[in-house]
C-alpha positions, 0 to 999 in steps of 0.5 A: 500500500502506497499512502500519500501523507499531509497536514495542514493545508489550511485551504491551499493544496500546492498543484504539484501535490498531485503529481507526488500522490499520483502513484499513492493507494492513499491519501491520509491528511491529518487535520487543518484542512481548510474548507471542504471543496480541499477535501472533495479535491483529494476524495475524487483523487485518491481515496482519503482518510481524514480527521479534524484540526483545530481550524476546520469548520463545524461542518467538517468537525461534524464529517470528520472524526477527531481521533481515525484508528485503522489497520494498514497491511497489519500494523495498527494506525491512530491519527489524530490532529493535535498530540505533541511529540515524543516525549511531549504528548499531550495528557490527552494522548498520554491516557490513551497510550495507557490503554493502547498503543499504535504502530505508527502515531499521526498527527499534525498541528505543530508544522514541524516536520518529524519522523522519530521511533518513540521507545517509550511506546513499543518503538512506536513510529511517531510521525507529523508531516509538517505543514503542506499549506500556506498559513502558519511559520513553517518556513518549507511546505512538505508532505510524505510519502511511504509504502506499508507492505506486510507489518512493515513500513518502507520507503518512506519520503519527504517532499518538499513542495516549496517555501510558504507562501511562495508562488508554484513553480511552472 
């Protein structure tokens, strides 16, 4: 399974987004969306796992879930759009992790960039993507790409798509 990764697009979705994601299985965006015609964008392009941030409208809190727990060719998947990082989770995410943990741990908020092995929690993968629009400090505009194939993540990339704010490339 090829999976397209992105957060906080905050209503901007790069057009070179799609040449990047055009070999992706997924696509999985883990929260700031923007507004709902950047979601039907990435749904009639790729199938979309989707959850909520702190920005999207009522409407798309309504549609969307706070916390998606999936499967992905074996491994467990919890995205979720605010959690902090290893070791800085939030107290929300701490209580959760006394319960269970994930494979892989999602989320986005922050628009740091970071892929990080967390042995706290079973070697848990911990990964935010940083921040794929134009709104907030980030500087670079990214967003990843990996494959997930037999219990066991491959692959994996970061792509940059530019700096904020700056002008597509033609």
């Amino acid at each position: 399974m090829k999976i397209g990764l992105l957060s906080d697009t905050h209503s901007h979705l790069e057009p070179s987004l799609f040449d990047h994601f055009k070999d992706c299985d997924e696509l999985w965006h883990a929260g700031d969306i923007g507004d709902e015609a950047l979601l039907q964008k990435l749904q009639s392009f790729k199938p979309t796992k989707a959850i909520f941030g702190n920005i999207d409208s009522m409407k798309l809190q309504r549609s969307l879930p706070e916390d998606f727990w999936f499967e992905c060719e074996g491994l467990k998947i919890w995205m979720t759009h605010i959690g902090g990082a290893p070791p800085n989770y939030n107290p929300r995410i701490k209580k959760k992790f006394k319960e269970l943990v994930p494979d892989i741990f999602i989320c986005g908020h922050s628009h740091i960039l970071r892929v990080m092995r967390d042995p706290n929690y079973s070697n848990m993968l911990y990964i935010n993507p940083g921040a794929a629009g134009n709104h907030g400090f980030h500087h670079m505009k990214t967003i990843m790409r990996f494959d997930i194939e037999a219990k066991a993540i491959k692959n994996v990339e970061v792509i940059e798509l530019g700096k904020r704010g700056a002008l597509p490339k033609q």
